[in-house]
C-alpha positions as CSV (number, residue, x, y, z in Angstrom):
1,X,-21.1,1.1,-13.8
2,X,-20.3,-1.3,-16.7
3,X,-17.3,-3.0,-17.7
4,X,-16.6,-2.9,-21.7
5,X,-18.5,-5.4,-23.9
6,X,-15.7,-5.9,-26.1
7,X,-11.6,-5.3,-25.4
8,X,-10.3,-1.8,-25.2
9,X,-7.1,-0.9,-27.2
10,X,-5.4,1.3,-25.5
11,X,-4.1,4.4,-27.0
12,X,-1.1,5.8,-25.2
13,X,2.2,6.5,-27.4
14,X,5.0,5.2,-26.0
15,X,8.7,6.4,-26.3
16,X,11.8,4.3,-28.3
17,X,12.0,2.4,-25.2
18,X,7.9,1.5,-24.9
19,X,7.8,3.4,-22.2
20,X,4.3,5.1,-21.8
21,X,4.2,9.0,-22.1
22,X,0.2,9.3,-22.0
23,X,-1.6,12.2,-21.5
24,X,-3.1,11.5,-18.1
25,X,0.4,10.8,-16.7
26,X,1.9,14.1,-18.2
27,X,-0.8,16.1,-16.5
28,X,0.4,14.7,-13.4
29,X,3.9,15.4,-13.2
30,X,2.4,19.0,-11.8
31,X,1.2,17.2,-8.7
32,X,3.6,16.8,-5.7
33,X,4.2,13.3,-5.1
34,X,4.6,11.5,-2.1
35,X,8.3,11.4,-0.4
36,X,9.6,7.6,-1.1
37,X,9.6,5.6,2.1
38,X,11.4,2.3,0.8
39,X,12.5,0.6,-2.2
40,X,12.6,-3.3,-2.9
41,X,12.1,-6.5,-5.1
42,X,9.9,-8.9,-5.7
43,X,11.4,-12.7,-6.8
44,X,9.2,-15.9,-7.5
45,X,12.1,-17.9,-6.4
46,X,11.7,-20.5,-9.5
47,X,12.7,-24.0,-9.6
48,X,14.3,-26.3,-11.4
49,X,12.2,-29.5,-11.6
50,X,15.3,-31.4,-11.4
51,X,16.8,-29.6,-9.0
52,X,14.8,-27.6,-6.5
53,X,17.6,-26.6,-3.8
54,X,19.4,-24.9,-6.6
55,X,16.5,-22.3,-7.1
56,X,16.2,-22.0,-3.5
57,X,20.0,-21.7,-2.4
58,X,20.2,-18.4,-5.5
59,X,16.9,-16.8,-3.7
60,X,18.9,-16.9,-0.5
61,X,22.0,-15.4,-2.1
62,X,19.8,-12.6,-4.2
63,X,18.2,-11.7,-0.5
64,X,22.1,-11.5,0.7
65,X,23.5,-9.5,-2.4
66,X,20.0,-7.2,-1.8
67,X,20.9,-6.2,1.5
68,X,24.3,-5.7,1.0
69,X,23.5,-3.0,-1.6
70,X,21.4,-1.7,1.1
71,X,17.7,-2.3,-0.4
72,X,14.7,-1.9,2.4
73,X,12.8,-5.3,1.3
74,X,12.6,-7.8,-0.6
75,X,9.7,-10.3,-1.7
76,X,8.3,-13.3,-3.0
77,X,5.7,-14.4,-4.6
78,X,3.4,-18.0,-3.4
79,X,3.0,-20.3,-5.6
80,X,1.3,-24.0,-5.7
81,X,1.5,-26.7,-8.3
82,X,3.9,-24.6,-10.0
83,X,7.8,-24.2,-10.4
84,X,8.0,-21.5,-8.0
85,X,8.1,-21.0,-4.4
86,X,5.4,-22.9,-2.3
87,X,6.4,-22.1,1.5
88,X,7.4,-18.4,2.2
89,X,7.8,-18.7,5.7
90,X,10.0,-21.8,5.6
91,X,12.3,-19.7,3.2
92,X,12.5,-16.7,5.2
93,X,14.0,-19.6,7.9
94,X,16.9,-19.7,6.0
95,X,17.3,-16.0,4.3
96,X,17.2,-14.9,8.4
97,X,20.5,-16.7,9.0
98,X,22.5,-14.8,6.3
99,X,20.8,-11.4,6.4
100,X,20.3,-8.6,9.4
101,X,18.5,-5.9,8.2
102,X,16.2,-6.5,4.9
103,X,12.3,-6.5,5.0
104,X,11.4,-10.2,4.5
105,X,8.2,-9.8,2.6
106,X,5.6,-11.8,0.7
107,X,3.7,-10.9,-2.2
108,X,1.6,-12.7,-1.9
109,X,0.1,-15.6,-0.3
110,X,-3.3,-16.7,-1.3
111,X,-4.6,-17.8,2.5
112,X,-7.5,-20.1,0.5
113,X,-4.2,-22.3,0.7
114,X,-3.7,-22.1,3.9
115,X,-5.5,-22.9,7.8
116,X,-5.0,-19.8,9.8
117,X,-4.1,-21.1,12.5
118,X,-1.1,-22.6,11.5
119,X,0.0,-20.0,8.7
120,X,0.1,-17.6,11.5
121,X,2.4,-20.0,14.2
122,X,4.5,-20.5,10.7
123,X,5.0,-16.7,10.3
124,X,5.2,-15.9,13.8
125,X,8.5,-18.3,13.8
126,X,9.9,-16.4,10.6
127,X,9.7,-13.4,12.6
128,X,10.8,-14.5,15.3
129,X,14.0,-16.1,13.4
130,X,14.2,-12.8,11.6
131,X,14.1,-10.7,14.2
132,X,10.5,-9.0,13.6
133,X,11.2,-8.4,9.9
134,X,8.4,-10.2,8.6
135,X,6.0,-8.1,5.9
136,X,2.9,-10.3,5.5
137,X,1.4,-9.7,2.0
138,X,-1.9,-11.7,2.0
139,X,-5.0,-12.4,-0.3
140,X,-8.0,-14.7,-0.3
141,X,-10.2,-16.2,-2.4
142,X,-11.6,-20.0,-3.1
143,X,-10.0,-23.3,-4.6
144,X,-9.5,-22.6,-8.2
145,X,-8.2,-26.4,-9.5
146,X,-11.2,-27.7,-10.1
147,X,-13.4,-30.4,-8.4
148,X,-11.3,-33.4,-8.5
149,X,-7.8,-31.6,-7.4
150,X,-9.4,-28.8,-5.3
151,X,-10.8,-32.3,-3.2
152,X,-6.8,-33.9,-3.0
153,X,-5.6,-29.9,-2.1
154,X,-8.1,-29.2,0.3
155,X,-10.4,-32.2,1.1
156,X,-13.8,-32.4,0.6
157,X,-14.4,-29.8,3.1
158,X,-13.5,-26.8,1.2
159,X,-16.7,-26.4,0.0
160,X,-18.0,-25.2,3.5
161,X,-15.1,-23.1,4.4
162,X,-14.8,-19.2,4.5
163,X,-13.3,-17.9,1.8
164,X,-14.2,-14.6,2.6
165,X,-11.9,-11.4,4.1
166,X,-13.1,-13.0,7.2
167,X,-10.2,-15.6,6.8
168,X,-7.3,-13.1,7.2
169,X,-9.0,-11.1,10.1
170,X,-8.8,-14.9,11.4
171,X,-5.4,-14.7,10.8
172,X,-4.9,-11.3,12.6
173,X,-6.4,-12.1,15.4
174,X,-4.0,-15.6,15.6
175,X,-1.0,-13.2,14.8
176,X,-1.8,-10.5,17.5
177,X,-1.7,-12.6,20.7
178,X,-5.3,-13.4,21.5
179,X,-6.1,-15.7,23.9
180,X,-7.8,-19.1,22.3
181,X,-8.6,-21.0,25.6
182,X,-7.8,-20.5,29.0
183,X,-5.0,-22.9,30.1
184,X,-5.9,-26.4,32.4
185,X,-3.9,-26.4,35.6
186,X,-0.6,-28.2,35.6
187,X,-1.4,-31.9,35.6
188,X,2.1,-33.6,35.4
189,X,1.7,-34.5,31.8
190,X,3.3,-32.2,29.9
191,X,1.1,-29.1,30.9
192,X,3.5,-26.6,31.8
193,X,4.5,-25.9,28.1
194,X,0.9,-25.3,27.6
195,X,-0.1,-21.5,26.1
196,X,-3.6,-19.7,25.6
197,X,-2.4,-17.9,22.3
198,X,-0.6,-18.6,19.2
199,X,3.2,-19.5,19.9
200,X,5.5,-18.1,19.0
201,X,4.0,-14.8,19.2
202,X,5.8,-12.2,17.4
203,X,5.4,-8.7,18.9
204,X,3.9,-6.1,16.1
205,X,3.7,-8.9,13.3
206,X,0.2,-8.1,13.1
207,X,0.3,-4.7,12.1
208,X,2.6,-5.6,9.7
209,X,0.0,-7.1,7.3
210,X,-0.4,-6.0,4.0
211,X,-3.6,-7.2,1.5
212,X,-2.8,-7.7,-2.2
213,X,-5.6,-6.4,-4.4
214,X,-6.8,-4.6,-7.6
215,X,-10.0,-3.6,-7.0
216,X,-12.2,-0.7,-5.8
217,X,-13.7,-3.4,-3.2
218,X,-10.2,-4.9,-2.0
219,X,-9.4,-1.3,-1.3
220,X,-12.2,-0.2,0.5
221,X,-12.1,-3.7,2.6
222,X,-8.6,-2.9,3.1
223,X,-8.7,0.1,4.4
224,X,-11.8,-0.3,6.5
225,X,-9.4,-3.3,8.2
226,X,-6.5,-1.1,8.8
227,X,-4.1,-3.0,6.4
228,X,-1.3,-1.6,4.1
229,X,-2.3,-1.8,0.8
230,X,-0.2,-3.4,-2.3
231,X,-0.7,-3.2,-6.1
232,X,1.4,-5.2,-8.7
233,X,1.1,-5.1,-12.3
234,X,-2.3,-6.6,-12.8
235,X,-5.3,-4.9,-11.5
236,X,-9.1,-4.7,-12.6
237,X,-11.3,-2.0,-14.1
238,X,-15.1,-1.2,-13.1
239,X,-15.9,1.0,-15.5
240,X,-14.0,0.1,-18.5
241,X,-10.9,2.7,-18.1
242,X,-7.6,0.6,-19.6
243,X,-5.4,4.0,-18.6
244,X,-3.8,1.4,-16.1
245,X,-2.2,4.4,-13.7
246,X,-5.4,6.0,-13.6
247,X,-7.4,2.5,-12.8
248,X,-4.6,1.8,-9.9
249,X,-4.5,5.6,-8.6
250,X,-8.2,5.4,-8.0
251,X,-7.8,2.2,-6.1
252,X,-5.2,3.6,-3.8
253,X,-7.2,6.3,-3.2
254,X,-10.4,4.6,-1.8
255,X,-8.1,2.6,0.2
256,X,-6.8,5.7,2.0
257,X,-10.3,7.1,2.0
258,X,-11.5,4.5,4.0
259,X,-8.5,3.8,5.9
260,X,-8.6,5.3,9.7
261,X,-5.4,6.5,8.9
262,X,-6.3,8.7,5.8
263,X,-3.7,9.7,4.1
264,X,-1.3,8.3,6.2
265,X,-2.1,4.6,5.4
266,X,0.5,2.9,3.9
267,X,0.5,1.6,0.1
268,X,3.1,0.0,-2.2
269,X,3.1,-0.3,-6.1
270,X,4.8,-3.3,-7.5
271,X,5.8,-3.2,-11.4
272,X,8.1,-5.4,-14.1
273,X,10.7,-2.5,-14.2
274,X,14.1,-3.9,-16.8
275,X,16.9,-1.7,-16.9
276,X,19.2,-2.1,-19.7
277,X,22.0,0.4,-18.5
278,X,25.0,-1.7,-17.4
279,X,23.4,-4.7,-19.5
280,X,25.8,-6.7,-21.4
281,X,25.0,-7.2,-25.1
282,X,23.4,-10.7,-24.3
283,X,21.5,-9.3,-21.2
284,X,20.3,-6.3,-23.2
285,X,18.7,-8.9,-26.3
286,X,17.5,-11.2,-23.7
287,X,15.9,-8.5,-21.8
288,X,14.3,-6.9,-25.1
289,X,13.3,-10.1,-26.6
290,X,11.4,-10.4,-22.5
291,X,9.6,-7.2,-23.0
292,X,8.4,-7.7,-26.8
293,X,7.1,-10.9,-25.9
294,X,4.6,-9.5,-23.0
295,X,3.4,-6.7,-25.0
296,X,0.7,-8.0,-26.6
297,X,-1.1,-8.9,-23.4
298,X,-1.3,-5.6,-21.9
299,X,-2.8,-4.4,-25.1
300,X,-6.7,-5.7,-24.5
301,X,-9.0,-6.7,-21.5
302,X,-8.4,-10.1,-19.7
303,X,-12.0,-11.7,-18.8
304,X,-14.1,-8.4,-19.5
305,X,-12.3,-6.7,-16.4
306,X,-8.4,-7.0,-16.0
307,X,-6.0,-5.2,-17.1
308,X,-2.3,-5.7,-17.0
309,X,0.4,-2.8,-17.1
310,X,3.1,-2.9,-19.9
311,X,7.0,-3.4,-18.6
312,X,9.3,-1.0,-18.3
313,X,12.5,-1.3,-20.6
314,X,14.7,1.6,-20.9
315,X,17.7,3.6,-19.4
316,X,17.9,5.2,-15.5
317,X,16.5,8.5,-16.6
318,X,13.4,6.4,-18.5
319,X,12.7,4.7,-15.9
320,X,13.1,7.4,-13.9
321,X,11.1,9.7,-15.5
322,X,8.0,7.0,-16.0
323,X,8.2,6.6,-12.3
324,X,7.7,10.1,-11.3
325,X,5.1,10.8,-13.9
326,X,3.0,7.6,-12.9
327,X,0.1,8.6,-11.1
328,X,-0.2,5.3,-8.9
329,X,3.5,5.6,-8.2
330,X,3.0,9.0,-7.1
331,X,0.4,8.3,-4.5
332,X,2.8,5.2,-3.2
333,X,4.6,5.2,-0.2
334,X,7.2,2.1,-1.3
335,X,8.1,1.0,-5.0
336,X,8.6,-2.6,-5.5
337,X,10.7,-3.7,-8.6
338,X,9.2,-7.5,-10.0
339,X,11.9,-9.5,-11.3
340,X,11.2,-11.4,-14.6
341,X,10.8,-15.3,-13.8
342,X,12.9,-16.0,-16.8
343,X,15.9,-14.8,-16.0
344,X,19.0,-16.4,-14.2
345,X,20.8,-15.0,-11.2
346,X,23.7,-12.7,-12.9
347,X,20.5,-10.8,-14.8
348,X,18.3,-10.3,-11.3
349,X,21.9,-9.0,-10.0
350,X,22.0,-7.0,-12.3
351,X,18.8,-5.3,-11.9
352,X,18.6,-4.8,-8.6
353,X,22.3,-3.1,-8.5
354,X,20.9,-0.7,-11.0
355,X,17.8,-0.1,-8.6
356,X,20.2,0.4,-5.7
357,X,23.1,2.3,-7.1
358,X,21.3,4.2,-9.9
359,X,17.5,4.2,-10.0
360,X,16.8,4.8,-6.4
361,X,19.4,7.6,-5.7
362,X,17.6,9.3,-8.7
363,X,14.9,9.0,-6.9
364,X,16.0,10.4,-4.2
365,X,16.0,7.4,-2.1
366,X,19.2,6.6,0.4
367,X,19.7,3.2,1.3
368,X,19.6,1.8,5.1
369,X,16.1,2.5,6.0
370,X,14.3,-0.5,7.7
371,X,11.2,-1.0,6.0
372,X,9.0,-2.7,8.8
């Protein structure tokens, strides 16, 4: 297969709220689709440079204003060098002590960043905190800065390490309670605290793993591992197709075909989902002015392979009605609504009270289930 030489317009009419009504998706709406098993969010948590704890203290209060409305999970997204949230597990720390019930899940962090070792005694003590509601989203791949930062980020020894899937089977293995070394006989000197696995270990943390991917090979690696598979809003094509559902779909499949699990393996689609019912006038500019502004880069191919799905602006029954005609969405097992990084506390509010109260309900979803 080839990819494109040249960007691919694609050619999908969309309604008066730019929602996509293409053909493919029509055809599928004659398909049964797969009963929805939970419903969430995913925030980046961002931060204000002069004031950090701000940003951090709202996340906690969105995550407690979440499960009161009785969502399944909610996540957030990794990010370094950036105005965003840098330490997951830390946060998750702090959501535990004013939340029971909500999924705490990430979405996901890139374990290039991280030693394995200690990213799994940090989760195991989130879950532990949490009460086993920890929802690992994970991917991998190398340093990215560039020579002279990726050296001050990782030390010179980056360039030897394993970048590879083999890094979160690492991981697993930490997660899952394998014994490292056998423990030395008490010697007097602290000893008796010593442990031949990971501690804390969380019980069933490591089956609670899920790879972040959007590709064919992600999938297939996936599945072969025995992962849950999640898909956002950026993906990649192999054979220059831009029909983003279709792309996605085909990806969800070959994770489930190679998945010991078959069709039972779990996946979870993650999109940019604004709706403007219960908007005040400002909210409903600000979240129009959002949506125009993206457009354009959903419209061609990123770097000869990815692809990036348009928003979704529009009423309940749009949204609605995209969702259940979406052919990734109607192979997933858990939607996942992104939040826009631009916008302030009262707007994510917003949103997710129309996900809980009006969207999901339409759905057919009920709220209370625990999504671990």
């Amino acid at each position: 297969m080839t990819e494109p030489s040249e960007p691919t317009e694609p050619t999908e009419p969309t309604n008066s709220a730019g929602i996509l009504t293409s053909a493919s998706a029509s055809a599928s709406a004659s398909a049964s689709a797969r009963p929805l098993r939970s419903l969430g969010f995913i925030h980046l948590v961002p931060l204000d440079r002069a004031d950090p704890g701000r940003g951090l203290r709202e996340g906690v209060e969105l995550f407690r204003y979440a499960e009161e409305l009785g969502l399944d999970s909610g996540w957030v997204r990794t990010r370094h060098l950036q105005y965003g949230l840098p330490s997951p597990a830390v946060f998750f720390g702090a959501v535990a002590q004013h939340t029971e019930r909500i999924g705490l899940g990430t979405a996901v962090i890139p374990v290039g960043h991280e030693n394995p070792f200690r990213l799994a005694e940090d989760l195991a003590t989130a879950d532990a905190l949490s009460g086993g509601r920890i929802l690992a989203g994970l991917s991998v791949h190398p340093p990215g800065y560039g020579g002279s930062v990726d050296d001050l980020v990782h030390d010179s020894g980056w360039r030897d390490e394993d970048y590879t899937y083999g890094r979160i089977e690492r991981l697993r293995e930490f997660l899952d309670g394998q014994a490292l070394r056998e423990v030395p006989a008490y010697s007097g000197i602290g000893g008796d605290l010593d442990s031949e696995r990971v501690e804390p270990y969380s019980p069933g943390l490591s089956d609670r793993l899920w790879y972040g991917g959007g590709s064919i090979r992600s999938a297939e690696w996936t599945g072969r591992a025995g992962l849950n598979w999640l898909v956002s809003n950026i993906s990649t094509t192999s054979n220059g197709d831009t029909d983003f559902a279709r792309v996605q779909r085909a990806q969800i499949d070959a994770y489930r075909a190679a998945h010991a699990a078959g069709d039972d393996a779990r996946a979870s689609v993650a999109r940019v989902m604004v709706p403007t019912d219960g908007a005040t006038p400002a909210q409903l500019s600000k979240y129009r002015a959002y949506a125009e502004a993206r457009t354009p880069r959903t419209e061609h191919v990123h770097g000869g392979k990815t692809i990036i799905a348009r928003d979704v602006l529009g009423s309940r029954d749009e949204i609605v009605d995209f969702i259940q005609q979406d052919l990734a969405f109607r192979a997933a097992d858990d939607y996942v609504f992104e939040l826009p990084f631009e916008f302030e506390l009262a707007d994510w509010k917003h949103i997710l009270h129309e996900l809980a109260t009006n969207i999901g309900p339409a759905l057919g979803w009920r709220p209370g289930y625990s999504a671990q």
